[in-house]
C-alpha positions in Angstrom: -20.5 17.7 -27.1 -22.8 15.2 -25.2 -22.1 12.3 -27.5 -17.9 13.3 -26.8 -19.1 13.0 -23.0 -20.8 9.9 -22.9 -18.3 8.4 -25.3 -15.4 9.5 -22.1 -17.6 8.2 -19.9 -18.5 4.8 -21.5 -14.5 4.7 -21.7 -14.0 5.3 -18.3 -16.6 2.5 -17.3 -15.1 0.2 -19.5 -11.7 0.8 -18.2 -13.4 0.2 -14.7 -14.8 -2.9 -15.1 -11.3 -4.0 -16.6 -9.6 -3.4 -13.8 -12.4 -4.9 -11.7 -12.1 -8.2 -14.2 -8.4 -8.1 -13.9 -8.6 -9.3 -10.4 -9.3 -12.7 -11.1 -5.6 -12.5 -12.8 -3.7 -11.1 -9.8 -1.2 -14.1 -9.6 -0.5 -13.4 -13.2 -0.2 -9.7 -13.2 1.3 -8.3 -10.1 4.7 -6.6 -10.1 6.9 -9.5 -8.0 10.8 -8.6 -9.1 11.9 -12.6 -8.8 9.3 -13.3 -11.6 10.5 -10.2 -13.4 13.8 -11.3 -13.1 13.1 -14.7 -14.5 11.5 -13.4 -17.7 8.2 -12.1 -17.1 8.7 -8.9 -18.2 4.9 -8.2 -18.8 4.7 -7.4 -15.0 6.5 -4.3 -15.2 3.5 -2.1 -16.9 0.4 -5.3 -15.2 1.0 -4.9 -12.0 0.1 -0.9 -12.5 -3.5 -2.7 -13.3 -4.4 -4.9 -11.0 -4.7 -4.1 -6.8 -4.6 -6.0 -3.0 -8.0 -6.3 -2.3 -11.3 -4.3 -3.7 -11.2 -1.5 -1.1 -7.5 -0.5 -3.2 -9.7 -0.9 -6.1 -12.2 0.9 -4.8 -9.8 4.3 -3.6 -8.0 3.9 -7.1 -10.9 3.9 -9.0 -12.8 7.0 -7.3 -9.8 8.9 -8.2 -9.8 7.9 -11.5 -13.8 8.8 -11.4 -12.2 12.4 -9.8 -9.9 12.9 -12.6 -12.4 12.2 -15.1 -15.1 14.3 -14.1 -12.9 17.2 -14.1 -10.8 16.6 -17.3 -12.5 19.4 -19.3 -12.2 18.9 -22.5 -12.5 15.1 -22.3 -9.0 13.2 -23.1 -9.6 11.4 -26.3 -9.5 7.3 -25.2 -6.9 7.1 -27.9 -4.4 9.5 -26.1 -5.7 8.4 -22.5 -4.4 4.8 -23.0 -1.0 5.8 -24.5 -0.9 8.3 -21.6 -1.8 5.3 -19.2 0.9 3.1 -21.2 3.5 5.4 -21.0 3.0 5.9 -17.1 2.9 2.8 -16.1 6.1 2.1 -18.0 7.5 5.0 -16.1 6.0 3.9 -12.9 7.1 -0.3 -13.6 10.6 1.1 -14.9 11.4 3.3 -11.7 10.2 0.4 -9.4 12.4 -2.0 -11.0 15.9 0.6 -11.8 15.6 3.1 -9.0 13.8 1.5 -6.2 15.4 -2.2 -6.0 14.2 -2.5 -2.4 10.7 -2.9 -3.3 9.6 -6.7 -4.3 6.4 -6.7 -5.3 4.1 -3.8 -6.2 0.2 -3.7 -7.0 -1.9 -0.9 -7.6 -3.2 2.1 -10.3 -2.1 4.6 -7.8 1.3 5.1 -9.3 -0.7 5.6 -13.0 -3.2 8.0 -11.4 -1.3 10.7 -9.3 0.9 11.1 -13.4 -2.3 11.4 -14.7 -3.4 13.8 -11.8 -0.1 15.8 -12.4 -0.7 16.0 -16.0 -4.4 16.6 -15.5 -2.6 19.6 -12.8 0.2 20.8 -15.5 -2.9 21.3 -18.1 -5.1 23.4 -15.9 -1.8 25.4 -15.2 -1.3 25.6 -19.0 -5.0 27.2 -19.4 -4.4 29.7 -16.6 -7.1 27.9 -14.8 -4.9 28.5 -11.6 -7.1 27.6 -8.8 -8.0 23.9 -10.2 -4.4 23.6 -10.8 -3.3 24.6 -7.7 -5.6 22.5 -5.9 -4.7 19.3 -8.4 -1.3 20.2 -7.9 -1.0 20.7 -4.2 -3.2 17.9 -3.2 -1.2 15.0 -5.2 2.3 16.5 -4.0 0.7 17.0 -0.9 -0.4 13.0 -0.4 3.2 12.1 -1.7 4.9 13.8 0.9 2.5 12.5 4.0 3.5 9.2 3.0 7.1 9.6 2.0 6.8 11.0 5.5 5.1 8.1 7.3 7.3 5.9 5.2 4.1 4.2 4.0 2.5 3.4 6.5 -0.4 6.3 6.4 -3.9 5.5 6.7 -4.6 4.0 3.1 -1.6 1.5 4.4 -4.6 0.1 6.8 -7.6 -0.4 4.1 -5.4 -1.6 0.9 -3.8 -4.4 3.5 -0.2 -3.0 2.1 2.2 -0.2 2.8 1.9 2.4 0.4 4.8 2.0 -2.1 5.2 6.0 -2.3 7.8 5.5 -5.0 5.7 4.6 -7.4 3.5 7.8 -6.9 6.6 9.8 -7.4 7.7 8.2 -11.0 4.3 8.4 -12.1 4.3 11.7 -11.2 7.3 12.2 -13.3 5.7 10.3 -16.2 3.2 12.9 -16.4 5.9 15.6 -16.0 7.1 14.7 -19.0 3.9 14.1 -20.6 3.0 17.8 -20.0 6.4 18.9 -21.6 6.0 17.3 -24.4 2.3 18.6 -24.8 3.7 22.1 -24.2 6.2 21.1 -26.9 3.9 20.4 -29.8 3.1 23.3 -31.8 -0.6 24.5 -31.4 -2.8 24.0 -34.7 -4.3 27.5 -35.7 -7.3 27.3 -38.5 
């Protein structure tokens, strides 16, 4: 058990820096729809990875800290990347058929509140109500505050950026259907 917990934290620190090293890339990797439209197709799922400025780093990253200190048992890294590919393809694929208004899109933010509702669904799952319910109502609670201030909330301020909301919503939905299709799978019984 403590060698699975380092090992899930080691990940988590590795993913960290990543994103911290993916920076120096921005240019490269941001979600910017004329780029998209001219072939780099890459952006759709890199622009989930890199941010604005550190203090966006900074908030997405303590989340991600959050959700990994509670994730009980620890997410194999295996599953936790193809859970963080398939958001942010759910996340990049919603920005670019569903919200056409928005040109350019940076952040993990979109990637974290799916995982959060996954993370929320699971709890739910193991009748572990109250951390569900606090998971739950917390990241549908931050969606609607800024789908309400039409981006412009606080965070707006710090990440130098309104908040694209929109891409909290299909990440959101991303992990949705994660946690259907972990509901789905038939439970292994020695």
């Amino acid at each position: 058990m403590i060698n699975r917990c380092i090992n899930h934290y080691g990940v988590a620190a590795i993913f960290s820096i990543s994103l911290l090293l993916l920076q120096l890339f921005q240019g490269d990797l941001i979600f910017q729809r004329h780029l998209i439209d001219d072939g780099q197709v890459w952006r759709l799922w890199t622009g989930n990875l890199i941010h604005t400025n550190l203090w966006h780093l900074a908030l997405n990253l303590c989340g991600f800290w959050l959700l990994t200190s509670i994730n009980r048992p620890p997410t194999p890294p295996r599953i936790l990347a193809a859970h963080i590919l398939f958001i942010s393809t759910c996340t990049g694929l919603g920005l670019w058929f569903l919200s056409p208004e928005v040109a350019w899109y940076a952040g993990f933010s979109g990637v974290l509140y799916g995982l959060f509702m996954l993370a929320g669904l699971q709890f739910a799952q193991q009748k572990e109500w109250a951390t569900a319910l606090l998971i739950l109502l917390g990241i549908c609670g931050k969606t609607a505050w800024d789908w309400l201030h039409g981006g412009n909330a606080l965070s707006a301020n710090l990440i130098d950026a309104p908040v694209i909301y929109s891409a909290h919503i299909y990440g959101m939905e991303g992990g949705v259907i994660l946690a259907l299709f972990h509901l789905a799978k038939p439970i292994n019984k020695p």
